[in-house]
C-alpha positions as CSV (number, residue, x, y, z in Angstrom):
1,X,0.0,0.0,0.0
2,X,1.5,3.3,-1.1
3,X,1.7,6.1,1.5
4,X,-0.8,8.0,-0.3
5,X,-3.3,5.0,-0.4
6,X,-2.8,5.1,3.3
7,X,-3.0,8.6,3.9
8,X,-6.0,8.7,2.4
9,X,-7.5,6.1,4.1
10,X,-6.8,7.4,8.1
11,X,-8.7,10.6,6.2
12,X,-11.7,8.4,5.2
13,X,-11.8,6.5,8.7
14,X,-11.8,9.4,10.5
15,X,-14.2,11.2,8.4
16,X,-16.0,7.8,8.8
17,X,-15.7,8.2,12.7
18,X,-16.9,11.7,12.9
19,X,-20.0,10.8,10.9
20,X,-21.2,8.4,13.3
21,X,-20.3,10.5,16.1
22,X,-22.7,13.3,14.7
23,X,-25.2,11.2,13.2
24,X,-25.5,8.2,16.0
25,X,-23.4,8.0,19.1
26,X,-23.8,11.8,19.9
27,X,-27.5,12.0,19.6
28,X,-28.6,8.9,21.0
29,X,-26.0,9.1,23.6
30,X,-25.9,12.8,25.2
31,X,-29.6,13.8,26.9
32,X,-31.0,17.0,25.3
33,X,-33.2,18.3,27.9
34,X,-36.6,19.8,26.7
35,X,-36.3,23.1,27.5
36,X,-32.8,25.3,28.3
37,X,-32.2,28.6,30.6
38,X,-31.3,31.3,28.6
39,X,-27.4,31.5,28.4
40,X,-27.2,27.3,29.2
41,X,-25.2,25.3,26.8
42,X,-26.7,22.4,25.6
43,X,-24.9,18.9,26.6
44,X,-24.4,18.1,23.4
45,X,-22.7,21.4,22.6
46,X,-19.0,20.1,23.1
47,X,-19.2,17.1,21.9
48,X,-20.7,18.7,18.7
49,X,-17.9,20.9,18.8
50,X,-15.1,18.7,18.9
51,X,-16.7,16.0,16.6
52,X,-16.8,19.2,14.0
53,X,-13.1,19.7,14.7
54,X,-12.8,15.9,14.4
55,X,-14.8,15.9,10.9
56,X,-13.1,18.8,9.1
57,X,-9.5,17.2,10.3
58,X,-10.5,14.0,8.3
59,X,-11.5,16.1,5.7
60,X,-8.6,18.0,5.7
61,X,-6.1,15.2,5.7
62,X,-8.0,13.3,3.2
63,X,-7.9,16.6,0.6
64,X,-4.5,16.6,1.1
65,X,-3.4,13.6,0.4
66,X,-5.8,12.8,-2.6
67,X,-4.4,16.1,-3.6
68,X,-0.4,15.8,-3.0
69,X,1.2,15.1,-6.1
70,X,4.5,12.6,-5.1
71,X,5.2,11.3,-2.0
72,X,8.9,10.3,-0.9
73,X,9.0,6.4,0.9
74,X,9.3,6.6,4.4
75,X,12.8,5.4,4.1
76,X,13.9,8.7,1.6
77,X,12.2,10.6,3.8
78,X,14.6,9.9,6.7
79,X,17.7,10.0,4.4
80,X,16.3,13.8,2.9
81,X,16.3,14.9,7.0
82,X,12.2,14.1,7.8
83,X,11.5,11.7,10.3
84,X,12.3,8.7,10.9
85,X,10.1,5.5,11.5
86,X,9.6,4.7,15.2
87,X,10.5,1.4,16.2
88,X,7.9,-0.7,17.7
89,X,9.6,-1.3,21.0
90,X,9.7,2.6,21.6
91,X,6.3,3.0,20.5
92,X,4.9,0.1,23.0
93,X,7.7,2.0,25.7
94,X,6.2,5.7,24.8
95,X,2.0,4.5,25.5
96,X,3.0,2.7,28.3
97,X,5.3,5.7,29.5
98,X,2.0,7.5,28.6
99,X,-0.5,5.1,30.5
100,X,1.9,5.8,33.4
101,X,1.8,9.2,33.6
102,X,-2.2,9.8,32.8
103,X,-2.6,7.5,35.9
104,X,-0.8,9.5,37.5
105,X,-2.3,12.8,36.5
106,X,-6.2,11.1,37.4
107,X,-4.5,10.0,41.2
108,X,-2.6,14.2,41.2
109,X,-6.2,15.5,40.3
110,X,-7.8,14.3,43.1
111,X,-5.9,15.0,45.5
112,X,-5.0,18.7,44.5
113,X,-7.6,19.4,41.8
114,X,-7.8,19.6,38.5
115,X,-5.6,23.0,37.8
116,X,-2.6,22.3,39.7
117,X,-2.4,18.3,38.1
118,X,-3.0,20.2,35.1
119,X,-0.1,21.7,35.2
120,X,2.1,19.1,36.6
121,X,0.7,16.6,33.9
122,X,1.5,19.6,30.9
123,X,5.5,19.3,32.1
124,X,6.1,15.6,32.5
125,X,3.8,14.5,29.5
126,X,5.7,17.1,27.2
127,X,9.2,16.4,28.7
128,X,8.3,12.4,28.2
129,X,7.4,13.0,24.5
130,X,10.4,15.5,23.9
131,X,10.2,18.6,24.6
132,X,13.1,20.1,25.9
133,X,12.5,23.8,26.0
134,X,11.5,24.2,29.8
135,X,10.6,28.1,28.9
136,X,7.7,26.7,26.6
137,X,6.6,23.9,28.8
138,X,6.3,25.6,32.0
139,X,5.3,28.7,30.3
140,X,1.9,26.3,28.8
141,X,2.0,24.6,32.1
142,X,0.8,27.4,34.0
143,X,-1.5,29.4,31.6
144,X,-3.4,26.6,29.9
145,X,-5.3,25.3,32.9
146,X,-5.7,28.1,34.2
147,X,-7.0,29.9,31.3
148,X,-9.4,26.8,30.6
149,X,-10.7,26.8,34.5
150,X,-11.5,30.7,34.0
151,X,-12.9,29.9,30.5
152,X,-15.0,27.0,32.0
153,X,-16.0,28.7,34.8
154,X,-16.7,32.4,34.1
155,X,-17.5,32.7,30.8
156,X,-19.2,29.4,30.0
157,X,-20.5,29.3,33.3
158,X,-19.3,25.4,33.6
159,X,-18.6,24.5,37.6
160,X,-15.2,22.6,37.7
161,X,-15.1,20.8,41.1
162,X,-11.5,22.4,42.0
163,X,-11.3,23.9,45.6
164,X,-8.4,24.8,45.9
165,X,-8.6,26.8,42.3
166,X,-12.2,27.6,43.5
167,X,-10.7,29.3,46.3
168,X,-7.5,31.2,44.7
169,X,-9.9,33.0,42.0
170,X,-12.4,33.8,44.4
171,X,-9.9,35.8,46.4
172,X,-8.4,37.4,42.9
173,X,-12.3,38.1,41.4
């Protein structure tokens, strides 16, 4: 199978998967409730949302490799300076590395809330899957949970069960 013919075909499956998110599993699986406060997201809002995201990626990827006119072997590739092929044993060693660390983000999280595991789980997962610059990783580490829990909370109006969070940007706000 050429690299296009497989390119094509992740594009397919996860326009495939995105599809039966939106038509199925999202509609028969998230309760709509009958009637909505003004200024209440739906349930189904998010998941709409990222299935959306999900769909237009497949499409994306799919246009671009129907699209892309001659593609290098994998092997080429690596000898013209892209990336190499990851051996099996290091990919089994990186989701188990993985598996390891989201474990230990869920145990983190309840135990200090979601904000502050956030964090913590930003660093280690990035420095596991190479990234060195600690300016980038810490610099992510602090805003993006906390950006997401003000997000979640104050303008989408979401409660996120974080006390000690709960507590820091009461005393700020």
């Amino acid at each position: 199978m050429t690299m296009k013919l497989k390119e094509v075909s992740i594009g397919l499956l996860v326009l495939a998967l995105a599809v039966f998110l939106l038509i199925f599993l999202i509609p028969e699986g998230v309760p709509q409730p009958g009637r909505l406060r003004e200024g209440q997201l739906s349930p189904r809002f998010w998941p709409l949302v990222a299935t959306s995201i999900l769909f237009l990626s497949g499409l994306v990827l799919t246009a671009m490799a129907w699209f892309e006119k001659e593609q290098a072997t994998p092997s080429s590739a690596a000898r013209e300076g892209g990336d190499e092929e990851l051996p099996l044993k290091n990919a089994i060693l990186g989701l188990i590395v993985g598996f390891i660390l989201l474990s230990g983000y869920y145990w983190v999280m309840t135990r200090v809330g979601m904000v502050v595991a956030s964090a913590i789980g930003i660093v280690l997962l990035g420095y596991a899957y190479g990234e060195c610059r600690w300016k980038v990783l810490v610099t992510v580490a602090l805003l993006l949970p906390v950006a997401l829990y003000l997000f979640f909370v104050y303008v989408a109006g979401i409660p996120i069960p974080d006390p000690l969070a709960r507590a820091v940007f009461r005393a700020i706000f």
